[in-house]
C-alpha positions as CSV (number, residue, x, y, z in Angstrom):
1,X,-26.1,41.8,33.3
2,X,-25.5,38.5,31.9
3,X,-24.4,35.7,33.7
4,X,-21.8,33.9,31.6
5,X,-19.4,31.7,33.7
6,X,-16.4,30.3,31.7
7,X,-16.9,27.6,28.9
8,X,-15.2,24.9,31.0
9,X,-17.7,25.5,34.4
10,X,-20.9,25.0,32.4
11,X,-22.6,21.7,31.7
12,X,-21.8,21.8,28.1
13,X,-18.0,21.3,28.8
14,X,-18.0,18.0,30.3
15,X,-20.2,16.1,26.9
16,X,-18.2,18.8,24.1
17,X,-14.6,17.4,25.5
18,X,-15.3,13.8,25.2
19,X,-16.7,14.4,22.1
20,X,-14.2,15.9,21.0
21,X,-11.9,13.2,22.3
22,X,-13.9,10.9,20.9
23,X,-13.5,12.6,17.3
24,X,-9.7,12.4,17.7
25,X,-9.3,9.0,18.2
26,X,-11.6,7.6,16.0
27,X,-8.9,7.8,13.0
28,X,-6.7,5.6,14.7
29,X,-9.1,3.0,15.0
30,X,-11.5,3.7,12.0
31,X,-8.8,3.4,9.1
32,X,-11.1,2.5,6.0
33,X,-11.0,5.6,3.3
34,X,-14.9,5.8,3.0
35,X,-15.4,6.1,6.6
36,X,-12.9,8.9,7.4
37,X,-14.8,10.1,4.2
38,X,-18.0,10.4,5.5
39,X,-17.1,11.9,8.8
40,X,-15.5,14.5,6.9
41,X,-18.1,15.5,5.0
42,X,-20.5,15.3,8.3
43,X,-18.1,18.0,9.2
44,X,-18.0,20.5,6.4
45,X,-21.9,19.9,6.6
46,X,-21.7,20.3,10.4
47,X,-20.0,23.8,9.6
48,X,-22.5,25.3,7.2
49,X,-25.8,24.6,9.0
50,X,-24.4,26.0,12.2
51,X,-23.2,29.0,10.8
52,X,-26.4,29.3,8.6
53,X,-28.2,29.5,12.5
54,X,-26.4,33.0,12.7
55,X,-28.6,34.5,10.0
56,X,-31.8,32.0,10.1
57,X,-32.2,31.1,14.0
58,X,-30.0,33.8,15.7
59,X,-31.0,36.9,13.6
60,X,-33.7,35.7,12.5
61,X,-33.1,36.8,8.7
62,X,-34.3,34.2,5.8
63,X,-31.3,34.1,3.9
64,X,-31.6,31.5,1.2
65,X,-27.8,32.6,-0.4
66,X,-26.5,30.9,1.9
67,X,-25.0,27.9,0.0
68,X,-23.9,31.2,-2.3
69,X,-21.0,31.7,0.6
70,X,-19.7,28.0,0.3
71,X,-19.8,28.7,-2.9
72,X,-17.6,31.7,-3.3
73,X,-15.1,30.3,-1.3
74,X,-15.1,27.1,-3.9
75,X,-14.7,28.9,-6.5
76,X,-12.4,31.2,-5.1
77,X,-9.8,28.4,-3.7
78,X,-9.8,27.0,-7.3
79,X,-9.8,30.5,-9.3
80,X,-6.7,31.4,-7.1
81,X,-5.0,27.9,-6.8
82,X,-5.2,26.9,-10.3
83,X,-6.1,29.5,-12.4
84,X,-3.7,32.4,-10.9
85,X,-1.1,29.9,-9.8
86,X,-1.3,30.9,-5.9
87,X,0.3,28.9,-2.9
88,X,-2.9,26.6,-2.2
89,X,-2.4,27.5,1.7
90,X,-3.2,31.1,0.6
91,X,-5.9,30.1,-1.3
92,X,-7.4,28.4,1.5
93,X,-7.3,31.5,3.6
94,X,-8.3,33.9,1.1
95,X,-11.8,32.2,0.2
96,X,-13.3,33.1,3.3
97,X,-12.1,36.5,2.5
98,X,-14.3,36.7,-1.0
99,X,-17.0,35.1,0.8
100,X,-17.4,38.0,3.8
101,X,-17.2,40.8,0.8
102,X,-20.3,39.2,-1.3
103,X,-22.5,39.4,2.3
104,X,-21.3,42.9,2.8
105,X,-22.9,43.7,-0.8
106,X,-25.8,41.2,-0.4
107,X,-26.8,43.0,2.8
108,X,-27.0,46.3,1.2
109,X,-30.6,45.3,-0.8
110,X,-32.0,43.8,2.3
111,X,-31.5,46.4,5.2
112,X,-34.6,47.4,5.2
113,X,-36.9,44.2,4.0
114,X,-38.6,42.1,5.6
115,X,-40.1,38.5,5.5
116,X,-41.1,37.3,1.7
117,X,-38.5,39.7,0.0
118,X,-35.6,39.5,1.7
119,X,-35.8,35.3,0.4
120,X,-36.5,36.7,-3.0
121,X,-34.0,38.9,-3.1
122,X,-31.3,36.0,-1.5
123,X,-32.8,33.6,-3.6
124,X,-32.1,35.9,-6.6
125,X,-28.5,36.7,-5.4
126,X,-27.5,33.0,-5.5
127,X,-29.0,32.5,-9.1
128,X,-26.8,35.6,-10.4
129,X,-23.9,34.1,-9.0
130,X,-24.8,31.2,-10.3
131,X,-25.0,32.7,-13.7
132,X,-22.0,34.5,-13.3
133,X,-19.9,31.0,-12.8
134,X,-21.7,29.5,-15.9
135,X,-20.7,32.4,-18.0
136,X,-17.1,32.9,-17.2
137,X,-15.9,28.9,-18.3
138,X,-12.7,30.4,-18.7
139,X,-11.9,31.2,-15.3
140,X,-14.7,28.7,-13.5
141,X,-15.3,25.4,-15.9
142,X,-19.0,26.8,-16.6
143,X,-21.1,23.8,-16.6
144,X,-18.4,21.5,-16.0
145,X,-16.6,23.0,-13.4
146,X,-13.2,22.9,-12.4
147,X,-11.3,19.9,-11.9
148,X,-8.2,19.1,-10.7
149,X,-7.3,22.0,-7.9
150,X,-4.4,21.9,-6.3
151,X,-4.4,19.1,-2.8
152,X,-2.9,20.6,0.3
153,X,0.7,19.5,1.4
154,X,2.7,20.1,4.9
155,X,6.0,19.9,4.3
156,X,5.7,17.9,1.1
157,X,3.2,15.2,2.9
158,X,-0.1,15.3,1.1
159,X,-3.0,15.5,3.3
160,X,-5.1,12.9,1.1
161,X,-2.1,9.7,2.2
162,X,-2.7,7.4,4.9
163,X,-6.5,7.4,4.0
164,X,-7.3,11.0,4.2
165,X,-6.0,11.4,8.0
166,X,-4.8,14.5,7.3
167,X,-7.4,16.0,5.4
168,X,-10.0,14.3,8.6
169,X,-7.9,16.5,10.9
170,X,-8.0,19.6,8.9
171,X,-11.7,19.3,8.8
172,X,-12.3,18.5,12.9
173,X,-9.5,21.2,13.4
174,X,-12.6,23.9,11.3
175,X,-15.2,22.5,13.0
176,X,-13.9,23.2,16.0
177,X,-13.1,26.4,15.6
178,X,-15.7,27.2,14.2
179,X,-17.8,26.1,16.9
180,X,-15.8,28.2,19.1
181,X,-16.8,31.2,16.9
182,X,-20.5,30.8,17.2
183,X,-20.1,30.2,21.0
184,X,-18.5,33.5,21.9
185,X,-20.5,35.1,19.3
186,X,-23.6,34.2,21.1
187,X,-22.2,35.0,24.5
188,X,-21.1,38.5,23.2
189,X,-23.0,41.9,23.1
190,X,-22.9,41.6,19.6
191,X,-25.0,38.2,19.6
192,X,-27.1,39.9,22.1
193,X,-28.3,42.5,20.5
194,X,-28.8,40.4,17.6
195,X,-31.0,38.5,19.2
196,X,-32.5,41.4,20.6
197,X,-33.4,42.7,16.8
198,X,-34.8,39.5,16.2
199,X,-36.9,39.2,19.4
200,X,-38.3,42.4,19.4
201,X,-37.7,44.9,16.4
202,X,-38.9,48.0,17.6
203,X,-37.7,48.0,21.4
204,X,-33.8,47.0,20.5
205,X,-33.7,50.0,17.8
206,X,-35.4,52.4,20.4
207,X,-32.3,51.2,23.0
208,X,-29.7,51.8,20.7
209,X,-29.5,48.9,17.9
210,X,-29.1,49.8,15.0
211,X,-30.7,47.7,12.6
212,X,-28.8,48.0,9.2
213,X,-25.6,47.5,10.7
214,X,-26.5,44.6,12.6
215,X,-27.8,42.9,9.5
216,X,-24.6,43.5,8.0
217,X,-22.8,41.8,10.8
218,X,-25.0,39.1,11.2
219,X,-24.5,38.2,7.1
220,X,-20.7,38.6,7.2
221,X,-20.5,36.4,10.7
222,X,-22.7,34.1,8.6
223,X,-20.6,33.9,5.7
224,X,-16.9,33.8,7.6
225,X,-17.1,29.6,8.0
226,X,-19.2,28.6,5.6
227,X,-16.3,30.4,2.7
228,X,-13.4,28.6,4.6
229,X,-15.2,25.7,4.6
230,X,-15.7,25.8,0.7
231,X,-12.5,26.7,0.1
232,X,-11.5,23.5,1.9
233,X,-13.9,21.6,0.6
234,X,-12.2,22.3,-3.2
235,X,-8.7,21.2,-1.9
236,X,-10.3,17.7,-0.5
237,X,-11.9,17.1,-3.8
238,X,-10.4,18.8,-5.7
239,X,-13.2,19.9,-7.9
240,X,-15.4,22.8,-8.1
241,X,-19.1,22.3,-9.7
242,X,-22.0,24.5,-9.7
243,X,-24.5,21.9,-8.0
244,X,-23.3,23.3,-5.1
245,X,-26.0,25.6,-6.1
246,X,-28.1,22.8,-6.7
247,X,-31.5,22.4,-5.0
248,X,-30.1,18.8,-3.3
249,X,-27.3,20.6,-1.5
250,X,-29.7,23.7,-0.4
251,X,-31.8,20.5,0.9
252,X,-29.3,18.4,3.1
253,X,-28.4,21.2,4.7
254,X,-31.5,23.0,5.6
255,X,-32.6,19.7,6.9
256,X,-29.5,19.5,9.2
257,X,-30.7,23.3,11.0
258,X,-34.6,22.4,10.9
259,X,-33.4,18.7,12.5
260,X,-31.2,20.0,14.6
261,X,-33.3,23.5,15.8
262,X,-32.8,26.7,15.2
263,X,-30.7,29.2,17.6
264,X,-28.5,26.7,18.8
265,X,-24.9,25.5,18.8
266,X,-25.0,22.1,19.2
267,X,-27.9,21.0,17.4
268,X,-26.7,21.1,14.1
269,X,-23.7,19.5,14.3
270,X,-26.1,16.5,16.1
271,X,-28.2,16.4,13.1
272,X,-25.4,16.2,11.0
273,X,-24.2,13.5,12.2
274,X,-27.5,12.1,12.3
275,X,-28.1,13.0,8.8
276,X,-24.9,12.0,6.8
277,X,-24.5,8.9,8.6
278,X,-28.3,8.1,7.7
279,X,-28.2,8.9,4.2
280,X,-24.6,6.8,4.0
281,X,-26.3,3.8,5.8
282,X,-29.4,4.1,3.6
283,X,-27.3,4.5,0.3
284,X,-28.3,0.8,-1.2
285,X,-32.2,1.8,-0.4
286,X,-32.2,4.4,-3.9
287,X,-35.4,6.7,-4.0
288,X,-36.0,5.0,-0.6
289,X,-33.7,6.5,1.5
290,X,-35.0,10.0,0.5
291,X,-38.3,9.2,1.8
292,X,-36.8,7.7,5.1
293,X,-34.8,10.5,5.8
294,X,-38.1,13.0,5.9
295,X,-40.2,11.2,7.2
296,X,-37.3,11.2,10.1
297,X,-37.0,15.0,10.0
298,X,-40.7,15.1,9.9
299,X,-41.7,12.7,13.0
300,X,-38.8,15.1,15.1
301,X,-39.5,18.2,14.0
302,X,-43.3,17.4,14.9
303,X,-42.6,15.6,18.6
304,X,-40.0,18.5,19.4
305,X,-40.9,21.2,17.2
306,X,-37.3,22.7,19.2
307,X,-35.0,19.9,16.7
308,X,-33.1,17.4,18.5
309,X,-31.1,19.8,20.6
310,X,-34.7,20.1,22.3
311,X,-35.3,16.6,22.4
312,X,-31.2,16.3,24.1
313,X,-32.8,18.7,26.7
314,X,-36.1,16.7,27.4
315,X,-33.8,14.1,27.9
316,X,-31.6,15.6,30.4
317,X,-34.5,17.0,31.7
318,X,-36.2,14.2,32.6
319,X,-32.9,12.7,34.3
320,X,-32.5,15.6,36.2
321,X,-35.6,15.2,37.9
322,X,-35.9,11.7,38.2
323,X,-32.3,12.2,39.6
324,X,-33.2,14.7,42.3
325,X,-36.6,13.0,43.1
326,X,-34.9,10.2,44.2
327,X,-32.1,12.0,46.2
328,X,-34.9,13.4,47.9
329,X,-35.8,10.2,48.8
330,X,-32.7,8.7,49.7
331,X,-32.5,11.9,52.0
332,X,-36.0,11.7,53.6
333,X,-35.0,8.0,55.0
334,X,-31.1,8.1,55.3
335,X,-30.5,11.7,56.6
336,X,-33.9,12.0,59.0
337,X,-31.4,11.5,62.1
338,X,-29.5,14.3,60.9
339,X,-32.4,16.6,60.2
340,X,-33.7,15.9,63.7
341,X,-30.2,16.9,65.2
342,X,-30.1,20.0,63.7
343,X,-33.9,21.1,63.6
344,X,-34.4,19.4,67.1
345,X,-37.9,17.8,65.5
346,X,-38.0,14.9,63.4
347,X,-40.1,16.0,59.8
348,X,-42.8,14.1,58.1
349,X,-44.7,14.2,55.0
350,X,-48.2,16.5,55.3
351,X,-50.9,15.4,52.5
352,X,-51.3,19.2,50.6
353,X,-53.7,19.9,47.8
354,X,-50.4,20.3,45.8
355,X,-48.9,17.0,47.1
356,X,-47.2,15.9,49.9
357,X,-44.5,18.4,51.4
358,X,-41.9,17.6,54.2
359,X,-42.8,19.5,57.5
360,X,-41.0,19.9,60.6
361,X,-43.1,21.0,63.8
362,X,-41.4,21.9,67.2
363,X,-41.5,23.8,70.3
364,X,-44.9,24.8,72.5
365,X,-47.1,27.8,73.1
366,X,-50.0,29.4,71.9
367,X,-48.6,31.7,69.3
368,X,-47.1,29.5,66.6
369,X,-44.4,30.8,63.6
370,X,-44.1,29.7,59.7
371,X,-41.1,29.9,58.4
372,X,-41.1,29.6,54.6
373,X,-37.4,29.3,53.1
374,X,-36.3,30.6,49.7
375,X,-35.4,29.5,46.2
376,X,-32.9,26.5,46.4
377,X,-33.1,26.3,50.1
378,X,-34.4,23.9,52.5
379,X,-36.3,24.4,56.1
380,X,-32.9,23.5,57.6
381,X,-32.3,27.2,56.8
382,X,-33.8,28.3,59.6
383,X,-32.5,26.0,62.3
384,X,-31.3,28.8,64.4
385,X,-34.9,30.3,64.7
386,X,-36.3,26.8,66.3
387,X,-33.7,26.7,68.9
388,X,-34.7,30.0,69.6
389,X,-38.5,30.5,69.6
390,X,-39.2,26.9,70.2
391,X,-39.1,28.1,73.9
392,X,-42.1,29.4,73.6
393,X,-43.5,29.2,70.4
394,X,-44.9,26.7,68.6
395,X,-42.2,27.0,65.2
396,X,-43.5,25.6,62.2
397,X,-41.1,24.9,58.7
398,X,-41.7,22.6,55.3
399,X,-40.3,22.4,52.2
400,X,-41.3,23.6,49.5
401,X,-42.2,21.0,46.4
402,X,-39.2,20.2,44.5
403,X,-37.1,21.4,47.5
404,X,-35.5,19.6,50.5
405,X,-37.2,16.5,50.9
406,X,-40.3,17.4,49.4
407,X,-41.3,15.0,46.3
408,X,-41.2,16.7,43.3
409,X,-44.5,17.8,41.9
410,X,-46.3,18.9,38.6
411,X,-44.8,21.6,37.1
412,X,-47.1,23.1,35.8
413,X,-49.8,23.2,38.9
414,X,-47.6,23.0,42.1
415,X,-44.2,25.6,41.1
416,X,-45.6,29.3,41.5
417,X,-46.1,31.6,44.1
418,X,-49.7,31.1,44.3
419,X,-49.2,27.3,44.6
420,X,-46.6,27.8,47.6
421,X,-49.3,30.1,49.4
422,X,-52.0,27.4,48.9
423,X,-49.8,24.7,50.4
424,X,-48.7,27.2,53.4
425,X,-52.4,27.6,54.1
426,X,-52.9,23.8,54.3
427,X,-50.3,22.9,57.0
428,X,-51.8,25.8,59.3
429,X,-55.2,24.2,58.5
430,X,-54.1,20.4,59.0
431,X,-51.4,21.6,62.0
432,X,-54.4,23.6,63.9
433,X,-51.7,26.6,63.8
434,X,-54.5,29.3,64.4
435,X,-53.2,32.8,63.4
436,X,-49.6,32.1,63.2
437,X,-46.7,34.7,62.5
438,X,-45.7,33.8,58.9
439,X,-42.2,34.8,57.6
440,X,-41.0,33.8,54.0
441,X,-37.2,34.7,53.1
442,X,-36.1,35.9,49.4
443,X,-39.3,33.7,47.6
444,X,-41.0,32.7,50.9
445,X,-41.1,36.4,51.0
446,X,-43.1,36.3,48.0
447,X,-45.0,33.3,49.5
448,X,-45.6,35.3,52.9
449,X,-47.2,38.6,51.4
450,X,-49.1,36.3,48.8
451,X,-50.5,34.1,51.8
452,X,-51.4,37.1,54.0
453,X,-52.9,38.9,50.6
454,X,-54.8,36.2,50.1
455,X,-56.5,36.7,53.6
456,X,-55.1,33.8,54.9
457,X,-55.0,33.4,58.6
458,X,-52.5,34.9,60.1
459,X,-51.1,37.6,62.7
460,X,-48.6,39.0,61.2
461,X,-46.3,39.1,58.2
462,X,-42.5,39.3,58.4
463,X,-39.9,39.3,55.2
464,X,-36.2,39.0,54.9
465,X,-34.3,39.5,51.8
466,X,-37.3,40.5,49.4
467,X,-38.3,43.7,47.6
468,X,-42.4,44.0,47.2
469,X,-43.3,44.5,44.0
470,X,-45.9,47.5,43.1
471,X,-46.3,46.5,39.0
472,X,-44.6,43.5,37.1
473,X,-42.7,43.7,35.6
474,X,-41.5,47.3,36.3
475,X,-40.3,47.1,39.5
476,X,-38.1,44.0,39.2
477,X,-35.3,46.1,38.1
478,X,-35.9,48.8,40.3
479,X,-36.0,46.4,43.5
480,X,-33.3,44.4,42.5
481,X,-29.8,44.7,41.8
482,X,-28.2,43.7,38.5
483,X,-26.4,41.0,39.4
484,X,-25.1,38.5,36.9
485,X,-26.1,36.1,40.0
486,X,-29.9,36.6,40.0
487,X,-30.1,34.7,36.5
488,X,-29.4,31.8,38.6
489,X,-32.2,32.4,40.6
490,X,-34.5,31.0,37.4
491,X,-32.5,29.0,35.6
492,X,-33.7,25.3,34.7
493,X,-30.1,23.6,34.6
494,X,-27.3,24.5,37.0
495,X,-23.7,23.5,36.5
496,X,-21.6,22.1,40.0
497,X,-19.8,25.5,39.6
498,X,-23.3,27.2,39.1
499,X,-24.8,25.7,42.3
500,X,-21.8,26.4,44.1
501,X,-21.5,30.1,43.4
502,X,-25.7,30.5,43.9
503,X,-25.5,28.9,47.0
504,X,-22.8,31.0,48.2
505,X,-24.0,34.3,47.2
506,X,-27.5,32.7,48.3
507,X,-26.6,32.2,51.9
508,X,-23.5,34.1,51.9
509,X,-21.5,31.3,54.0
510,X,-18.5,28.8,53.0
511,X,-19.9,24.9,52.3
512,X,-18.7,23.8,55.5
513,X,-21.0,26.1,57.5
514,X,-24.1,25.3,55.8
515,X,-23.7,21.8,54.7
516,X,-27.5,21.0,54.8
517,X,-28.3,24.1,52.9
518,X,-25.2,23.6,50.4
519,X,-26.8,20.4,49.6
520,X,-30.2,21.8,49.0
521,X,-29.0,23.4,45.9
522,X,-27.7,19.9,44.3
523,X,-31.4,18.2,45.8
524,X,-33.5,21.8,43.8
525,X,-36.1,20.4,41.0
526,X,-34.5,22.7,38.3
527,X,-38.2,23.1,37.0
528,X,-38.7,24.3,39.9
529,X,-36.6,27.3,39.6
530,X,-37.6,27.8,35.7
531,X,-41.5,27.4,36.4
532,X,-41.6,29.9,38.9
533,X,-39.8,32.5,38.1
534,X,-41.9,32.4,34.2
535,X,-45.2,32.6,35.9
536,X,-44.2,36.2,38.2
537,X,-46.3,37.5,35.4
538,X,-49.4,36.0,36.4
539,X,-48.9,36.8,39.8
540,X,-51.5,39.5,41.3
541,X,-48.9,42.0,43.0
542,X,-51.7,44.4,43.3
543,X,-53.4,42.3,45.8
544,X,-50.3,42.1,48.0
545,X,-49.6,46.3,47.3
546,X,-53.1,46.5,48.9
547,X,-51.8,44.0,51.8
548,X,-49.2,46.3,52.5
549,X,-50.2,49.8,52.4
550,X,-53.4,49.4,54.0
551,X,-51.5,48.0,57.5
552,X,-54.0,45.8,58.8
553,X,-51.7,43.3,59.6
554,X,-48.2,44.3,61.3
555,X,-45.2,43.7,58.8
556,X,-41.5,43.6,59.3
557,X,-38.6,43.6,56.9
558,X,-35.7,42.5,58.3
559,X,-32.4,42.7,56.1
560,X,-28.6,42.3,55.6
561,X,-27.2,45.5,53.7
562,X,-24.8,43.6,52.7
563,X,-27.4,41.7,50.3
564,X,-26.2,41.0,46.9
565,X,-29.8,41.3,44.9
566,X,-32.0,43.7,46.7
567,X,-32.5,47.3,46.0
568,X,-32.6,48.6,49.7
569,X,-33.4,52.3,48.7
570,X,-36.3,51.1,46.8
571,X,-37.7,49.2,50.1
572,X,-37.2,52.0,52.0
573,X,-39.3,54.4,50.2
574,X,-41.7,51.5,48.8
575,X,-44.2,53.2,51.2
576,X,-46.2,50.3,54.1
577,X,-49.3,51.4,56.1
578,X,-47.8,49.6,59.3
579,X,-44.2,48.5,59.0
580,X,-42.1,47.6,62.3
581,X,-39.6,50.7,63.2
582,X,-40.9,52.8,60.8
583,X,-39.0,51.6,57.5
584,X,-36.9,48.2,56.5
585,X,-34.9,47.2,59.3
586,X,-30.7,45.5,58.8
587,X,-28.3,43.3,60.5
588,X,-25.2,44.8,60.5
589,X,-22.3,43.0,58.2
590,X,-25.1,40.4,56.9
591,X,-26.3,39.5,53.2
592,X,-29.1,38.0,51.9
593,X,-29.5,35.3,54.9
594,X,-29.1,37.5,58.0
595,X,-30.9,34.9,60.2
596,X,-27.7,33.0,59.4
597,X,-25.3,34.8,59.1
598,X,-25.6,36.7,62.3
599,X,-28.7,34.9,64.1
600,X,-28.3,36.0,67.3
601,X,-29.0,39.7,66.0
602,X,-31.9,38.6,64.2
603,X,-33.5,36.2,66.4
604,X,-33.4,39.4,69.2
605,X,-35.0,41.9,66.2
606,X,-37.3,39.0,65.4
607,X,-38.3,38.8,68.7
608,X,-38.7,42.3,69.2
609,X,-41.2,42.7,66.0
610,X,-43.0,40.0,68.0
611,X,-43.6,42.4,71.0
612,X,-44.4,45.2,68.9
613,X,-47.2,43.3,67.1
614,X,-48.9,42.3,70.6
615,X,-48.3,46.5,72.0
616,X,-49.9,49.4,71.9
617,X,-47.1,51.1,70.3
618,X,-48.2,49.3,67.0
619,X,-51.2,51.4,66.8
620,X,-49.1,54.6,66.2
């Protein structure tokens, strides 16, 4: 199930609006012709490379007729408008029409082809065309083309007065739909499974895709725009040429999808800016500007092989985590009273092979418990456990990297499982913990069984809110619920509205309950998130399997039934070699946090699993 929160609660909204904004004022302040003519044109561009993403980044099909669709609908506005004498409003409207129907046929050769012929055959669709408007002068100009189509009124007020301001408006008022278009068409099950076709052939036709008629969809989505867009394109100029067919038009445009990067919205209508405005500012350089603008396209397209759309991200990115990195620090200085109310403890930074990570010691005794807290959470999470078994207990929590007040750390060595484990087995080291009790909730789950698989001192092994896994990635979908919600759990970039609705489905309480916790969310490294959920694969779930079954150390799972991700029928029969009562154990009315939701409950079954571990009773 995909999670696919509304338009205006995603990050996107907030830069697409002032944009947009931005691109409906600019007339009133940019009056010259040539510059309301330029931005026009960067939209018309804007429109075909976009919708040229359908069929080249979304479906993956190397269509090279293309520029054949913005042709039809050309021709087509000026074979209706002039030549048959029709309304020019009905024109417009009926070019997209003529444009759809030539996809429809020019998918029917290329169903079943692949790679090299389905360009040839594109390629040799748009040179027939071609041929066909050469041939019939009478009705298209031939080699001169048609001149003189009819300019679009509103109530007798021609579009082209006042500078073009209503032919600029006409143009943003396309674009924007037409971004709309591709946005719910990617969101939809049809984009879905086109993507699916794409991404892996064989598997999406053996769930149900079928190939041919996705093809045909994808060409006709394709075309839809790209023939309005000609069609407007010949009432603005009001000519109709066949260099549209040209190899310099086939050129600007491909430049503004490669520059921009394939499968993605926003991308090409950056580059198109980028690219029109270029060219315009470069127009007294001659062959010159040519050579600047590849050798543009070139240095991008080789830094960020993604387009410029990737580079945007690297950008925000890198903000991101310079931004959370330092509310991390703000926190570990300004909010260390705060942590020591709650946590009773004040925390400090431990030196860790994988950096330094924010741990909080407290209580006394000779048995000692780690608490390792989930994805997007904090140590905080488990302040009703200190005030518990810190009366006898030594009770041990940190954050994980990226998390709470923990620095951020390399990506690439310090997010993972196996990482988290590795750090755990430090502060028991460099703490002089012994044997402790180690219980991990949701990830820390993951980090629990990985740290006791590992052989990793320890004395027992309790998880909350966590289904093992036997093989990856197999069991994911049979321990886990499909909840639109668990996409969150790996996603890089989170939205306010996102990190909202994670954290309250996370620890299933209202803001005002949780505050610390709530805040966590905001503080989470999203490479964090991304970087460990892509490297499950490499995780050895075998090892812990082998943990489990053979019941050498005492284990507990502890859970709310109320939990909105795990399977709990699949934990239940998973099959341990010493499990605590015999099967998963659950806090009545709780979710996925049970130790917060109803802590008194849990602390008492906590406790309980404690005694059993030390009894003879485990033995049976």
């Amino acid at each position: 199930m995909k999670y696919a929160p509304p338009f205006q609660c995603t990050n996107g909204f907030l830069p697409v609006l002032v944009a947009f904004i931005a691109l409906a004022l600019i007339p009133l302040f940019l009056t010259e012709t040539y510059a309301r003519h330029t931005l026009i044109l960067v939209f018309v561009y804007a429109i075909l490379a976009s919708n040229w993403d359908i069929s080249l980044g979304l479906g993956g099909i190397v269509n090279f007729a293309h520029l054949a669709f913005f042709a039809i609908g050309l021709y087509s506005f000026g074979i209706f408008g002039k030549v048959l004498g029709i309304d020019p409003w009905i024109a417009l409207l009926l070019s997209p029409l003529l444009a759809v129907a030539f996809a429809a046929l020019l998918a029917i050769p290329i169903l079943r082809l692949e790679g090299i012929y389905v360009i040839l055959v594109t390629i040799a669709a748009a040179q027939l065309l071609l041929q066909i408007v050469v041939s019939q002068s009478d009705y298209t100009g031939g080699t001169s083309g048609m001149v003189l189509l009819p300019r679009l009124e509103i109530f007798g007020y021609k579009l082209s007065k006042d500078n073009r301001i209503g032919y600029y408006y006409l143009a943003l008022a396309l674009l924007t739909f037409s971004t709309f278009f591709l946005y719910k068409l990617q969101r939809s099950s049809l984009g879905r499974a086109i993507k699916a076709l794409r991404d892996n052939k064989y598997y999406a036709i053996a769930r149900g895709v079928s190939e041919g008629r996705l093809r045909l969809y994808t060409l006709c989505a394709s075309a839809l725009f790209p023939g309005l867009a000609g069609g407007f394109y010949g009432a603005y100029l009001r000519v109709a040429s066949p260099d549209v067919f040209g190899l310099g038009f086939l050129t600007i445009t491909l430049s503004i999808l490669l520059l921009g990067g394939l499968s993605t919205i926003w991308g090409s209508l950056i580059a198109a800016f980028v690219i029109t405005i270029l060219a315009q500012v470069l127009g007294d350089y001659g062959a010159w500007r040519s050579i600047i603008i590849a050798l543009v396209i070139i240095a991008v397209v080789v830094v960020y092989p993604g387009g410029l759309f990737a580079a945007v991200q690297e950008g925000w990115g890198a903000f991101n985590r310079f931004r959370t990195d330092a509310r991390a620090s703000w926190r570990r200085s300004r909010g260390a009273d705060m942590r020591k109310a709650v946590m009773g403890a004040r925390d400090r930074l431990v030196e860790t092979r994988h950096g330094k990570i924010s741990v909080c010691e407290s209580g006394q005794g000779d048995e000692a418990i780690l608490f390792i807290h989930g994805n997007s959470s904090c140590k905080e999470v488990f302040r009703h456990q200190f005030a518990e078994f810190g009366k006898d207990h030594r009770v041990v929590a940190f954050d994980l990297p990226g998390h709470g007040v923990s620095p951020n750390a390399d990506p690439e060595e310090d997010y993972s499982i196996e990482a988290y484990s590795e750090i755990a087995c430090d502060i028991v080291e460099k703490l002089g913990l012994g044997k402790p009790i180690v219980f991990g909730w949701s990830l820390g789950g993951y980090v629990a069984l990985e740290y006791a698989a590992r052989g990793y001192p320890s004395s027992a092994v309790a998880i909350c809110g966590t289904s093992p896994v036997g093989k990856f990635p197999e069991d994911m979908p049979r321990g886990y619920i499909a909840t639109p919600h668990m996409e969150l759990a790996g996603k890089r970039f989170h939205s306010p509205h996102e990190k909202a609705n994670y954290a309250a489905h996370t620890i299933g309480m209202e803001k005002g309950g949780e505050p610390l916790v709530w805040q966590a969310v905001w503080r989470t490294d999203g490479l964090a998130r991304e970087q460990a959920f892509s490297k499950l694969k490499t995780c050895n779930w075998p090892r812990q399997v082998r943990m489990l079954k053979d019941g050498k150390i005492p284990f507990a799972m502890i859970n709310g039934p109320k939990d909105p991700f795990i399977n709990h029928e699949y934990c239940r029969t998973f099959g341990y070699g010493n499990i605590w009562g015999g099967e998963p154990q659950n806090v009545a009315e709780a979710g996925h946090a049970p130790f917060l939701e109803d802590h008194e409950t849990f602390n008492r079954m906590l406790r309980d699993f404690l005694t059993w571990t030390k009894g003879p009773a485990r033995a049976d």
